[in-house]
C-alpha positions as CSV (number, residue, x, y, z in Angstrom):
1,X,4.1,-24.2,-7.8
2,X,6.3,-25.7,-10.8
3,X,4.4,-28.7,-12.5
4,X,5.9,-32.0,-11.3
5,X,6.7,-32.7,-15.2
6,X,9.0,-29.9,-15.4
7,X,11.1,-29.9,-12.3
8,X,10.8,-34.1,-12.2
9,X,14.2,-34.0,-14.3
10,X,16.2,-31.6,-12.0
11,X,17.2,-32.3,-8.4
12,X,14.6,-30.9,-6.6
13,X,10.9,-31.3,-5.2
14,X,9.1,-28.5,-5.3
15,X,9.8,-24.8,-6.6
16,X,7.1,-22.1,-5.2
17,X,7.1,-18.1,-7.1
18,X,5.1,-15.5,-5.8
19,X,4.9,-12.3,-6.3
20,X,3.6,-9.4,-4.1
21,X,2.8,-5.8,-4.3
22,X,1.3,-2.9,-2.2
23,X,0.4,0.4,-3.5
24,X,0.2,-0.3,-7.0
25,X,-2.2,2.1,-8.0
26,X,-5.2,4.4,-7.0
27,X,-8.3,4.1,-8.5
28,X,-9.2,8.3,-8.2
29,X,-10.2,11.4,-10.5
30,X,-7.8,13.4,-8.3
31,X,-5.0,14.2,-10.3
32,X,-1.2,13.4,-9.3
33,X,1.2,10.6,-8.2
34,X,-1.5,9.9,-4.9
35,X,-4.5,11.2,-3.1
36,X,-2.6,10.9,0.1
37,X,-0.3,13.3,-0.8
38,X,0.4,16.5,1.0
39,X,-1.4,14.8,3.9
40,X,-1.0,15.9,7.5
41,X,1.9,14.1,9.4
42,X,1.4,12.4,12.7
43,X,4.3,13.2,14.2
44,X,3.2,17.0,13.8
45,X,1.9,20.1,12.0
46,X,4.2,19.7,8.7
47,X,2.7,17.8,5.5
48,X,4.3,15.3,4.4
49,X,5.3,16.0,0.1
50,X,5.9,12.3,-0.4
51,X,3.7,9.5,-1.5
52,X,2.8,6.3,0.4
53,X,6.0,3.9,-1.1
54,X,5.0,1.5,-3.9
55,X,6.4,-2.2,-3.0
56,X,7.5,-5.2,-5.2
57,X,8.5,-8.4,-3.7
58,X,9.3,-11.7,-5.5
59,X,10.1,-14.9,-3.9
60,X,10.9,-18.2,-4.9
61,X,11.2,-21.4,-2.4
62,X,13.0,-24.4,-3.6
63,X,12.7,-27.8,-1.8
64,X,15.6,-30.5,-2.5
């Protein structure tokens, strides 16, 4: 949340930031973009060659 001092001289009430992630990084020896790599697919006998997907999200909520 913004301090009231600094949004108390624009139009609004409150102004909220976050910021999310998932998949950032794995804390491993094994060496390579991810330990789940190459892993067995549940949909059948293939591997799957791609790594779990990083994610970034960043919000911000404004109240007038």
């Amino acid at each position: 949340s913004m301090p009231k001092k600094v949004i108390g001289k624009l139009p609004m009430q409150n102004v909220v930031f976050t910021i999310q992630g998932n998949n950032l990084h794995y804390f491993t020896e094994v060496i390579g973009l991810s330990p789940e790599m190459g892993a067995a697919s549940t949909y059948g006998s293939g591997y799957n060659p791609y790594p779990p997907i990083r994610k970034y999200s960043l919000s911000v909520k404004v109240s007038f």
